[in-house]
N, C-alpha and C positions, 0 to 999 in steps of 0.2 A: 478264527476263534472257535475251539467246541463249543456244542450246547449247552453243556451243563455251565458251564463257566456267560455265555451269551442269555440264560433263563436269572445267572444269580444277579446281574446287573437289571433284566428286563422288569425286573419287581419292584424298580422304583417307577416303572411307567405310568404315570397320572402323577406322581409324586412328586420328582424332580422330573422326569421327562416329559414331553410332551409329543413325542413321536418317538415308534419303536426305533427310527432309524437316530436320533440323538440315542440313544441306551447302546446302541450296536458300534457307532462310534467311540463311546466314552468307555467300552470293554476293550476297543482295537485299541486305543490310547495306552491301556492299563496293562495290554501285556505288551507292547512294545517298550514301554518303561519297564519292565519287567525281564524286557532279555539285554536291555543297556549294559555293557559292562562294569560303568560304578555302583549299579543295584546289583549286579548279581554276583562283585563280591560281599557286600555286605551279606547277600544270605546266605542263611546257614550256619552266622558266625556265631551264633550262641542260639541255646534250647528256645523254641517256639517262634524264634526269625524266619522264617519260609516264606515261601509263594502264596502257597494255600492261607496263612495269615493276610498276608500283604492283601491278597483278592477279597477277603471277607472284611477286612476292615475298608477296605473303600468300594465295599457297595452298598455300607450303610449311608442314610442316611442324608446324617450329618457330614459324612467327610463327601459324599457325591457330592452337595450344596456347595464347600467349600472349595472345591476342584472347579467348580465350574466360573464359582464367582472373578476368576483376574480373566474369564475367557469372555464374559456376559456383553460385552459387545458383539464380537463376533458371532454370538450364538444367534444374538437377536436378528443378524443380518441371515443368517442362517436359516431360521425358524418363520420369517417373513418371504425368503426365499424359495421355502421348499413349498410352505404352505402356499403359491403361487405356483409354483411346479403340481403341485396333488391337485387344486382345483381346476386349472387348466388340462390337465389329464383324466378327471373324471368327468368332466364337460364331454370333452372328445371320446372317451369312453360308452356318453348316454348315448352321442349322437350315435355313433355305431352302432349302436344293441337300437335306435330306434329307424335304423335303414331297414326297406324291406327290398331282399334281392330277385329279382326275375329275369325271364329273357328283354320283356320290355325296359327295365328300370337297371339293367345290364349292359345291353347293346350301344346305346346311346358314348358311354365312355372310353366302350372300345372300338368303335369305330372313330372317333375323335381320335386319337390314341394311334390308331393305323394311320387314318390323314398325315395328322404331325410326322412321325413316321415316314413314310414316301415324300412328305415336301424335304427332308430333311436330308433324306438320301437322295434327290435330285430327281427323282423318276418322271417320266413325260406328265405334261401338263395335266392331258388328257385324264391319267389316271387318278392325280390328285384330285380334280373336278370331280371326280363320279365318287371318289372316296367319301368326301366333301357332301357333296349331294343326300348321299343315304345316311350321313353323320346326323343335318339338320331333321331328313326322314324320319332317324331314331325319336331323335330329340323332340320332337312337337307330337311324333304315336307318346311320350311317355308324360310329356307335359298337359295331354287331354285325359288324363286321370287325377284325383288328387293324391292318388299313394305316389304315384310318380312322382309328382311334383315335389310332394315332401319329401322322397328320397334323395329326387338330384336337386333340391335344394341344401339338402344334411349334409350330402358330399360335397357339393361346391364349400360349404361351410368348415366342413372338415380337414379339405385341403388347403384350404386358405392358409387354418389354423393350426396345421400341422409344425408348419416351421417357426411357430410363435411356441410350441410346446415344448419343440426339441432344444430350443433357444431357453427357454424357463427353467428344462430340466439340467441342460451344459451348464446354466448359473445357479442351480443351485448346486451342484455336485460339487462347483467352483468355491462356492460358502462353505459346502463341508469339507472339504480341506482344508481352508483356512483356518475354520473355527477346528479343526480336529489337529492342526499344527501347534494351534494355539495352546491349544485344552492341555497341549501333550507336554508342551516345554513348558508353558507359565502355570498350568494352574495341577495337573497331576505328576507329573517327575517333583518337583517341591514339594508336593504333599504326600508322597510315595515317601521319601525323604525323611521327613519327620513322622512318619507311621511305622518308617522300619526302627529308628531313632528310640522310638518307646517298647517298641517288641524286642530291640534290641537291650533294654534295661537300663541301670543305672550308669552313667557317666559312658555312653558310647563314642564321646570323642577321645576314648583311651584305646580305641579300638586302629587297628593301622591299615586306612584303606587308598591310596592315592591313585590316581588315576592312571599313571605313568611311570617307570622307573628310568623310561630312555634318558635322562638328563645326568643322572649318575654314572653314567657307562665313561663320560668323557672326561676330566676335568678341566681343560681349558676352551673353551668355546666362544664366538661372538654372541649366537643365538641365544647365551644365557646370561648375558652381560645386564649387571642391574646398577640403574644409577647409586650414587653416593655423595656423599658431602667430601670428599679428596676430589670426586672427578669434577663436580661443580666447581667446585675451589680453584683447580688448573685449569679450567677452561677461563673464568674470571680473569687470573693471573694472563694468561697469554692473551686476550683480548684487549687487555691496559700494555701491554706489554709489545714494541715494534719488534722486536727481538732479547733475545739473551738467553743466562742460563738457571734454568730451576731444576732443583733437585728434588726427588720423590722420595721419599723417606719412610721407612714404616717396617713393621717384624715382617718376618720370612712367610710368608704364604698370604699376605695381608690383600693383596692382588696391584703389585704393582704392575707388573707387567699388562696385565688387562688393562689396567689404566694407561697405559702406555699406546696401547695398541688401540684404544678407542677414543683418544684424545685429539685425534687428527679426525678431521673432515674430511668428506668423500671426496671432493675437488683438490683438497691439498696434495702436496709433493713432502713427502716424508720416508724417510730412510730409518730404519730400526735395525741396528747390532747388539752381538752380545760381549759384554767385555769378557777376555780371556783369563783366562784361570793363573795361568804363570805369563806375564804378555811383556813385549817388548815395545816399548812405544814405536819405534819405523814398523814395525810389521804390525800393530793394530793399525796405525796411519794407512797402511798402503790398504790393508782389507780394508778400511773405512772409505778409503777413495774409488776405490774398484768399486764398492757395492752403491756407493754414488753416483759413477757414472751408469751404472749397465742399466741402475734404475732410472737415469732422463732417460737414455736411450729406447726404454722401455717405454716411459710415460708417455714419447711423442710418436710413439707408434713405429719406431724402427729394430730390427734383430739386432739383439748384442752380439760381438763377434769371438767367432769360440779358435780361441789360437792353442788348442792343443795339440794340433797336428798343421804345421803353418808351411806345408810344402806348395810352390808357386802353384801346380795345378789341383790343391787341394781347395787355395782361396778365389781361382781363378773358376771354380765349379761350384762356392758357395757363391759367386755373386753372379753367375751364369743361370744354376738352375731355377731359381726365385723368379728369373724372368721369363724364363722359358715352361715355369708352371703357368703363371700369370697370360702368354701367350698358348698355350696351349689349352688352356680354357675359354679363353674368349673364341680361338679359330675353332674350336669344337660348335661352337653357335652359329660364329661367322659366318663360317664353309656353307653350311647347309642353307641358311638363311640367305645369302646371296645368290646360290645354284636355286632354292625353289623362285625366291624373286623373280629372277633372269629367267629362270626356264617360262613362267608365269607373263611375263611384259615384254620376252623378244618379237611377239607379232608385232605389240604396239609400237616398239621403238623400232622394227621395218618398217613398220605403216607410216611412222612419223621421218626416217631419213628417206624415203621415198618421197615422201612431197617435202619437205622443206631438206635436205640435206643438200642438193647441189645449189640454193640458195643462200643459206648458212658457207659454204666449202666456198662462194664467191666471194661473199663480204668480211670473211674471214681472208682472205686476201686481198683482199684491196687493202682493208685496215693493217697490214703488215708491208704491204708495198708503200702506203703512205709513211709509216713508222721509218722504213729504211732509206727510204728517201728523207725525210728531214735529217736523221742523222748523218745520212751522206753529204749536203748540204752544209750540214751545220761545221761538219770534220774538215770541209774545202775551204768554209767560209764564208759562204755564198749565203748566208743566212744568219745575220749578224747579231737578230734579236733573239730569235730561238737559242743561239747559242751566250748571250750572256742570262735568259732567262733559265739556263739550266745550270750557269755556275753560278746562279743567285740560291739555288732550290737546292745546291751543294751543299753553299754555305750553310741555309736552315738546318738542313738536315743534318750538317756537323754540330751547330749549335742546339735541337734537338736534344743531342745525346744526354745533356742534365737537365732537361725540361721535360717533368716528368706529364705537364698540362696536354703537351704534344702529343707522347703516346697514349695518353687516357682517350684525347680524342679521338685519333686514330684506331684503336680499338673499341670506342663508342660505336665509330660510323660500320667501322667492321661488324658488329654486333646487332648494330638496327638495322644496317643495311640486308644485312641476311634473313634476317625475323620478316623485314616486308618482302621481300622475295620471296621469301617461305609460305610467309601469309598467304601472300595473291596465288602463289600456284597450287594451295588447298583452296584457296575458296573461290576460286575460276572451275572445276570443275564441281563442284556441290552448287553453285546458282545455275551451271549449267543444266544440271540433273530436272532443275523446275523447267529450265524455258525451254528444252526442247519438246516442241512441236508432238513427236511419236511417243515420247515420255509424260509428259502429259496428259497422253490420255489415258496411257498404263496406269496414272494415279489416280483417276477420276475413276478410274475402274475399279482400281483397290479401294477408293474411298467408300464408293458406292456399297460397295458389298460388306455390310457388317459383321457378315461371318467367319471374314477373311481381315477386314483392318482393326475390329475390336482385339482380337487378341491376340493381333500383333505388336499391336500397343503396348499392352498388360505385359508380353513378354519382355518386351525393351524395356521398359520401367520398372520390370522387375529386376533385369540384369542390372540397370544403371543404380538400384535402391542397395542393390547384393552388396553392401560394404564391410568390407573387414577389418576394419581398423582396432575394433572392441574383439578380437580373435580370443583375448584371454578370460570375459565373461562366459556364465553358463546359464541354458533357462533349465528351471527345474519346470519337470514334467512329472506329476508324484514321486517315484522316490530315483525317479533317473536325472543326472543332471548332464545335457547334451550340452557341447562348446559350441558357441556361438561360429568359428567357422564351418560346423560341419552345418550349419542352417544355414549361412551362405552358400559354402558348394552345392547347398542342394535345390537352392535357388536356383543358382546358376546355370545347375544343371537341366532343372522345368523351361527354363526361362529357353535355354538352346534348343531344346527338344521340341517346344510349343513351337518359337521360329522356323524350326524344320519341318514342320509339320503342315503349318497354314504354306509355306513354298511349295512343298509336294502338292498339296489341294486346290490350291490356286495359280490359274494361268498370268494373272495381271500381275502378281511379284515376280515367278518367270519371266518373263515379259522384262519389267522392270530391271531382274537383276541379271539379264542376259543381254544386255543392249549391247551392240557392237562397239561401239566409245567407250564403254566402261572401262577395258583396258589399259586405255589412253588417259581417264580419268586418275584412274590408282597409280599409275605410272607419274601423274601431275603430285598426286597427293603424297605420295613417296619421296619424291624429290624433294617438296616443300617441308615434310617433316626433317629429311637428311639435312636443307639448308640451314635448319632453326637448329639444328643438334649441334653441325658443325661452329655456329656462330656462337655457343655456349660454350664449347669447348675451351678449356683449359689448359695446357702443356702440365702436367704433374712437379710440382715448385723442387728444386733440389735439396738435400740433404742440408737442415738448419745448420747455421755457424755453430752453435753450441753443442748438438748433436755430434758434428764432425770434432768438436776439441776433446770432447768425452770419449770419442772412438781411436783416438789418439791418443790419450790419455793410459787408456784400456792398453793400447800395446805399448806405452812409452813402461807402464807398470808391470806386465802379465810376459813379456816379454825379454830376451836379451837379443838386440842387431848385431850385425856383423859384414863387413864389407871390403873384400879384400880385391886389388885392382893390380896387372903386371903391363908394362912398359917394356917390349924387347928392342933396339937397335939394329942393324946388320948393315954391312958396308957390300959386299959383294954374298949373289948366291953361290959360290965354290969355294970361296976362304969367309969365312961366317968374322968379322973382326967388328966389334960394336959394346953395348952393355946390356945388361938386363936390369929393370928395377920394378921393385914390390911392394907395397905398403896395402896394410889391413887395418880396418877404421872398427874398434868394437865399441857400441856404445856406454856409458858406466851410469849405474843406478843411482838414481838420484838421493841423496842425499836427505837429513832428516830438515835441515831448514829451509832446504829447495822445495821439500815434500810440502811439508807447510805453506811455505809462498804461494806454490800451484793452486793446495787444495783451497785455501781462501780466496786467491781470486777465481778461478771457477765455478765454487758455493757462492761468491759474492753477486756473480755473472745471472748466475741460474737463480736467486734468489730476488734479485731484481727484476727478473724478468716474469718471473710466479706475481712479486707485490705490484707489479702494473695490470696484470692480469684479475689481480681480485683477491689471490691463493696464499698460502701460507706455504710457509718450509718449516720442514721440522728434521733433527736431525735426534735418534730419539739409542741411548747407549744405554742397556739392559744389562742386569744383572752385576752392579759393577759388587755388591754384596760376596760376589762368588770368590773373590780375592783373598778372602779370610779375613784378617784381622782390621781394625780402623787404619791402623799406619798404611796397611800396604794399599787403600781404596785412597787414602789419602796422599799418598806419594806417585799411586796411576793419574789423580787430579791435576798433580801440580807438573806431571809431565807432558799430558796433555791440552792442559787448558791452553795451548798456544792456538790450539783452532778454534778456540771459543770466539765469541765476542764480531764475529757475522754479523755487517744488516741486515736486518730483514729474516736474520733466522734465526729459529727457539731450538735451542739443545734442552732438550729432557734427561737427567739423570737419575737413574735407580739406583739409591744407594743404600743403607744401612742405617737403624737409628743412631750409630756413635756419628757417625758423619753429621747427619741432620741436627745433631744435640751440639757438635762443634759450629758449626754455624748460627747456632741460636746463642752461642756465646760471644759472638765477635761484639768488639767492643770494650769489652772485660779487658782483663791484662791474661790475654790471652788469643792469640793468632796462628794462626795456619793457613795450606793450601785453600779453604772451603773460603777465605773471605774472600779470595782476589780472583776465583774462580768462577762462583757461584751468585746469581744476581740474587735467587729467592727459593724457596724452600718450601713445599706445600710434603704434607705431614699424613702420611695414612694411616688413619687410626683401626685395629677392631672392629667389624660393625655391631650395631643396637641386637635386639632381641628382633625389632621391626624389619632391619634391613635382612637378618638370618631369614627372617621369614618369608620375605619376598625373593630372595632367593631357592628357599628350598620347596616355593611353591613354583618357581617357572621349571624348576628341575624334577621334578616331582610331583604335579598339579593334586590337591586334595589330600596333600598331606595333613593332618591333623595337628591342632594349637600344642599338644600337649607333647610330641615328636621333636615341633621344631622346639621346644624350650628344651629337652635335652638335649638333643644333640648340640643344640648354641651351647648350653655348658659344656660338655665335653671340649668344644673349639675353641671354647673363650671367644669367639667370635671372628676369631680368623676363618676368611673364606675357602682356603688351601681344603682347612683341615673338618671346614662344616660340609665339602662335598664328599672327603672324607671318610667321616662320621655318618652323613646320609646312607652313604653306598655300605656301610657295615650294618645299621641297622636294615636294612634290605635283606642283608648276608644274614644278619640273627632269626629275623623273621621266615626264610625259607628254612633254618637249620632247625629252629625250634617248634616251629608247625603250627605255632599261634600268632593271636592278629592282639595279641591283651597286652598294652604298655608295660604292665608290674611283671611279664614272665620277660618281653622281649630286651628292657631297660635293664630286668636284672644280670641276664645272661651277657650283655654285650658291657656292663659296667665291670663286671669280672673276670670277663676275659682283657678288656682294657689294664683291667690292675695286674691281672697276671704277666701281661708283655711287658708293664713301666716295670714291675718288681724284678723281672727279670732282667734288664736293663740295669738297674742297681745291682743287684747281685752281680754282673761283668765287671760293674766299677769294684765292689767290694772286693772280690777274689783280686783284685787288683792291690790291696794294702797289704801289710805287714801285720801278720797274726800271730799270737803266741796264744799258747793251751791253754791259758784263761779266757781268753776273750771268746774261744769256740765256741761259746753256748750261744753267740749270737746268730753265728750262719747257721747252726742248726737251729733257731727259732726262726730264721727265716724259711728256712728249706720248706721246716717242715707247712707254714703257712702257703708256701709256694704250691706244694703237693695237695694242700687241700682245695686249695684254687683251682688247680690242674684235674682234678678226681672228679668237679664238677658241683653244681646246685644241691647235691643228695642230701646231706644234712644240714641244711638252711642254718637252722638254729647254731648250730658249733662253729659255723663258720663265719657266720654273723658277729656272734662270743671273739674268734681268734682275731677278728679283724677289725674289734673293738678296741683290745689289748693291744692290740701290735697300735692302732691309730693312738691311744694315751698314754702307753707306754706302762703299760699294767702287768702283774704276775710274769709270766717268764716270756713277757718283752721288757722286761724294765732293765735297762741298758745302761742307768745310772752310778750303775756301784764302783766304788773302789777299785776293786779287783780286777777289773774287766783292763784296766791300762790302755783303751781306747786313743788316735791318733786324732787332731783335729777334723786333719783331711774324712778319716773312718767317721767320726761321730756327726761330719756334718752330712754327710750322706745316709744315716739313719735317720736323722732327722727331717732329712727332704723326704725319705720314702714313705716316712710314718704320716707328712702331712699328704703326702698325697693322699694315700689310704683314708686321712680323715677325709678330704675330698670327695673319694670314692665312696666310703659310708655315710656321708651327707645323700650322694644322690641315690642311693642305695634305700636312704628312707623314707626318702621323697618319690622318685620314680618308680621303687621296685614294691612297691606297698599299695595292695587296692583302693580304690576310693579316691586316686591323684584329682579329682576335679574338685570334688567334695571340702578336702582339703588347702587346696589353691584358693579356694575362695574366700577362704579365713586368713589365710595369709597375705595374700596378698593387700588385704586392709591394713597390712604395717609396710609402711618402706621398708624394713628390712627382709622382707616374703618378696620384693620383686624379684623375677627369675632372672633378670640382667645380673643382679649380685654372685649367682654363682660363674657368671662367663667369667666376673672381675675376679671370683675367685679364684678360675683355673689360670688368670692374667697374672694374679697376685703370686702364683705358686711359682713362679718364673725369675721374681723379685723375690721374694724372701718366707719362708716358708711362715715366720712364728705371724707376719701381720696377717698371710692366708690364711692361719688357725684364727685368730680374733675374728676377722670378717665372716668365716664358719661360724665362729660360735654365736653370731648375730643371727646366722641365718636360720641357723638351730631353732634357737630361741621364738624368733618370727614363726618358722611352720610347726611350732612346741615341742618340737625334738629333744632328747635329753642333751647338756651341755657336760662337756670335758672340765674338770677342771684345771689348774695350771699342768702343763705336760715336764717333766722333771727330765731336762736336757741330759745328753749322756756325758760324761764327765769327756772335758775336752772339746766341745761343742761350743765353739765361738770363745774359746779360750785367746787369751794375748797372752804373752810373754808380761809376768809378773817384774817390775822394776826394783833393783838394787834397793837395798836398805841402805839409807846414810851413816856413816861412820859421824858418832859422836866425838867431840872435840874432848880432850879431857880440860 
């Protein structure tokens, strides 16, 4: 921090602070809020918002007090802290300034000082003695003064007290950080906040400053997934629900598919496809089934099998190399780890076939000569019990084969038996280590010497403390934050270093870890850990049932066999007289009810086996909407619903609101595919103004109240088109160089109107014109053109876009003459209401003072800004009820109101009915 800037804070010292170091604090606090990046858009964005503001208003006063007050705990702990720090430091400060130094009142501590010293480095006794000697000499020449005395009693005093200072001043530096974390996030960035807020002027949340744009770059994401009342809804439904089928219903962009994609839990077993655009039902069936197996096969952890290329040694190398990576990473361990072992323990295991090996090599034959003799015996005869107690132990062992009690035992005893093997030959030679005689005293000798078993200790406990299980924590150290494994490693690494250290220095751990048995011990400890590993072992379980029908499956589908076998005959080799026969076996694609049959009981297989488990299935068909029309989503229903209606499993379909609206009609005298297809129906609506805004805040954090109620009108509420809309007001805001809602709302509302207008103008050029009716595309053009040429005359354009929206002076489109076509005039009509639309928001959003005004408004229901989403909802339903609901909305924020709009002739026209012929 400069001084000048560290002097403008220090002027409240006595006032609000009470030590220059809280003032020195509370200036670092205020410019590190100051280089934040959501403060440092804010400045600059209008006349007298600055740095140099922001710094002078919070070193008055009143706003220091109120910075400090959400911190006033911590400060106090602070302030109690430091002032224990200052007076334990001026304490120690008298003491020194009241030493007096000489060679008497000198010597005394450095000679002490050298003793320690020489005992320390071990040097002869002798030397230490005489060090010693002239130490106490110093000490009682400087003790027979009284300045002596009070000096080495100020330094005994002072060293004591040193570690109790350094201790006072670590906790308090420890306070101020706390209290200056604190100061920084709760009590000065908030009030920074609202001091730019006022400098910034009137109605600053019209200003567009959000945190973030990254959420706009994507449109479809999980990380931005916000709950809803549709997703609440299907999760309800499938919870009451063992199975069946529910359809998701709702306008295009509404976020079915999100919903789709988030309605499964992380445990579940769920399959998501997209229905096809032009589709066949066997070929959606067969992609439906493919993409069902490859995913079990996937879920229980096995490679789907890729038959693109299905030559004998192409499959015969994919099921080769899997194991021979698998082997050739372990023997990269193995090798070595076996060679240092062996090269490490072949003395021991000489040592040990030297004495007990031609005793073992005996009894190991004898025990084989008895074994061959009884069976000799038994094979002659001569030993009548041995031999029916071994076709008694036949029989078990045949009967075994479905007694599953048998092999669990059998593999019990296997399993303990090894573990206590294991056991005793670890812990035979570690009691050993105590009771040996020579090693025993090795430890008495370590024990004895503290400066060899204290921190031996410390290092083992440190090693064994070294845990890293929390690797993904961090300790913050000011402003670095170090992961918790790298303060393990480095444990780890003290800890090794200290044990290597106190071994080099001391003879009794030599001693210890050099003992001639050692060998022979590690060689016990080895073995017994191998027994316990072996006893735990496992054989790797084979390839599930299920697994294997779905890999079968995969080639019964993705595949065509082929199998062609020859028979030749021959009666002699010089006259060849016999037959030849050939037969080729191809196999034939199954079939659309075979398909069927398969895919159900497969799904039925796997879905049983998910609901014993805990899990859900879900089978989840996207976009069925993409089809076009209701008939053809509803003629895909009724040719597929043959795999609906699974236990145990939920089919999800996205469909259309005609689909979802035919359902809601069953019952009526009125049937289709949707009733015998579909169990239930959850309905996606639009979202609120709320749910806009929780979305366009995870996407955009700090976005501003008055953004998101535009852009929600723009969307009407759909999510599609609110991310959209987000990402173009971004676009207007880099293009037009301001942060001011009325400049960037207005420019993005009119290039809006220029794309729909131009849109209708495709469909117009599209009708049958005659040279009366021209004066209409030229009052479009030219409104086009002024849209196009940009904001430059506000006022005229505002004027044309008034007339064109009521249908006034040379938009008025209702005359005679014009011979307008239904189709033509009801397309004028949609455009004009849009336009009123657009000059709704036009005088709402593009008009200074949008807060000012909000606030009068919205004291009528008809000023809620959810009114205009319904209205951009409404302009999709029918243009003239959008115009009434505008004209409410008018009304509410005091806008002038249209009066009736004078349809163009032709404009929801019907065919006028015959006149009756009177009877004479």
């Amino acid at each position: 921090m400069d001084d000048q800037y560290r002097s403008l804070y220090e002027r409240l010292l006595g006032v609000v602070w009470e030590d220059r170091k809280e003032a020195e604090i509370y200036g670092e606090a205020v410019e590190l809020c100051l280089d934040e990046p959501d403060i440092v858009r804010r400045l600059g964005a209008r006349p007298g918002a600055n740095a140099e503001a922001v710094r002078s208003a919070l070193a008055a006063e009143a706003n220091a007090t109120r910075a400090v007050q959400p911190a006033q705990a911590t400060l106090e702990i602070f302030r109690a802290r430091l002032s224990a720090s200052r007076r334990t430091g001026t304490e120690q400060a008298n003491r020194l300034r009241a030493m007096t130094w000489n060679w008497r009142t000198g010597s005394p501590p450095a000679l002490c000082f050298l003793t320690l010293l020489l005992w320390l480095r071990e040097r002869p006794g002798t030397t230490v003695y005489v060090a010693a000697a002239l130490a106490a000499a110093a000490i009682l020449a400087a003790l027979s003064r009284a300045e002596g005395r009070r000096t080495l009693g100020l330094a005994l005093v002072y060293l004591c007290l040193s570690p109790v200072e350094a201790f006072r001043s670590l906790r308090a530096g420890r306070a101020g950080n706390i209290w200056a974390e604190d100061l920084r996030v709760n009590g000065v960035k908030p009030l920074m906040k609202r001091v730019l807020d006022a400098l910034l002027g009137d109605d600053p949340d019209e200003l567009l400053f959000p945190d973030s744009y990254e959420g706009f770059k994507t449109s479809a994401s999980h990380a931005y997934f916000v709950p809803s009342a549709g997703a609440e809804q299907l999760i309800r439904k499938m919870g009451h629900m063992d199975g069946g089928t529910i359809a998701i219903c709702g306008p295009r962009g509404s976020g079915k598919t999100t919903l789709l994609e988030h309605c499964v839990a992380g445990n579940d077993f769920s399959v998501i496809t997209s229905a096809p655009a032009t589709f066949a039902p066997h070929d959606f069936l067969v992609s439906l089934f493919s993409d069902l197996c490859e995913r079990y096969i996937k879920s229980e952890g096995y490679q789907v099998p890729d038959f693109a290329r299905i030559t004998t040694t192409e499959r015969a190398l994919r099921r080769v190399l899997p194991w021979l990576r698998r082997a050739t990473g372990w023997l990269s361990y193995a090798l070595p780890a076996v060679l240092l072992i062996g090269l490490g323990t072949f003395a021991a295991m000489r040592s040990l076939e030297q004495r007990h090996g031609r005793l073992l090599t005996q009894r190991t034959r004898h025990l084989l000569d008895e074994a061959t003799s009884l069976a000799t015996d038994v094979w002659r005869g001569e030993n009548i019990g041995a031999g029916l107690a071994l076709a008694l132990l036949g029989v078990m062992v045949w009967r075994a084969r479905r007694n599953r009690v048998v092999l669990r035992t059998l593999k019990d005893l296997w399993v303990w038996g090894t573990a206590a093997l294991g056991l005793t030959l670890v812990a035979v030679p570690v009691v050993s280590v105590f009771r040996d005689p020579e090693l025993k005293q090795d430890w008495d000798r370590l024990l004895a010497d503290d400066f060899a078993s204290v921190p031996l200790t410390l290092c083992v406990l440190l090693y064994l403390f070294s845990d890293s299980r929390d690797n993904d924590r961090h300790v913050s150290l000011g402003r670095w934050d170090i992961p918790h494994r790298r303060i393990h490693a480095a444990r780890r690494l003290v800890s090794v270093a200290g044990m290597a250290y106190v071994y080099v220095r001391h003879a009794a751990l030599r001693d210890l870890v050099t003992d001639d048995d050692n060998p022979v011990r590690l060689l016990s400890v080895l073995t017994g850990v191998a027994l316990i590993k072996i006893g735990k072992w496992n054989p790797k379980p084979g390839e599930p049932h299920l697994v294997r029908r779905c890999r079968n499956q995969l080639y019964r589908l993705q595949t065509v066999q082929s199998s062609t076998s020859t028979l030749t005959l021959g009666a002699s080799p010089l006259v060849s007289l016999g037959s030849s026969h050939a037969t080729a076996v191809t196999t034939v694609p199954p079939n659309l009810p075979a398909l069927v049959a398969d895919f159900r009981e497969l799904l039925a297989d796997i879905a049983r086996t998910r609901s014993l488990q805990g899990k859900r299935t879900v089978i989840a068909i996207d976009e069925l909407d993409r089809l076009g029309s209701d008939a053809k989503a509803l003629a895909f229903l009724g040719e597929v619903k043959a795999v609906f209606g699974v236990p145990h499993v939920h089919y999800l379909v996205s469909v259309a609101e005609d689909v979802g609206a035919a359902f809601v009609r069953r019952g009526l005298p009125y049937r289709d595919a949707t009733d015998s297809s579909l169990d239930d129906v959850v309905h996606v609506q639009p979202g609120t103004l709320a749910q806009s805004g929780m979305i366009l805040q995870k996407r955009a954090p700090g976005i501003s109240a008055p953004y998101v109620a535009l852009v929600h009108a723009l969307s009407g509420g759909i999510p599609r088109d609110l991310v959209r809309y987000g990402r173009r007001v971004m676009e207007t805001e880099k293009k037009a160089g301001t942060v001011e809602l009325s400049d960037i709302s207005r420019m993005l509302v009119l290039d809006e109107l220029y794309e729909t207008l131009s849109g209708f103008r495709v469909l117009l050029g599209r009708q049958e014109w005659t040279e009366a009716a021209s004066p209409v595309l030229e009052s479009f053009r030219r409104l086009m053109a002024r849209l196009k040429s940009g904001t430059g005359d506000l006022r005229a354009l505002r004027r044309d876009l008034t007339d064109f929206a009521e249908g006034r002076r040379r938009f008025d489109f209702s005359g005679d003459l014009l011979h307008l076509e239904a189709e033509t005039s009801r397309l004028l009509v949609e455009a004009s209401s849009y336009a009123y639309f657009s000059l709704t928001l036009l005088d709402i959003f593009g008009t200074e003072g949008f807060t000012r005004r909000s606030e009068r408004a919205y004291a009528s229901p008809e000023g809620d800004p959810q009114l205009l989403a319904e209205a951009r909802q409404e302009l999709a339903v029918s243009p003239y009820t959008a115009r009434s609901l505008l004209r409410s909305i008018r009304r509410a924020w005091g806008l002038p109101v249209q009066g009736r709009v004078p349809a163009p002739r032709g404009a929801g026209r019907r065919p006028r009915p015959a006149p009756r012929q009177r009877t004479p």
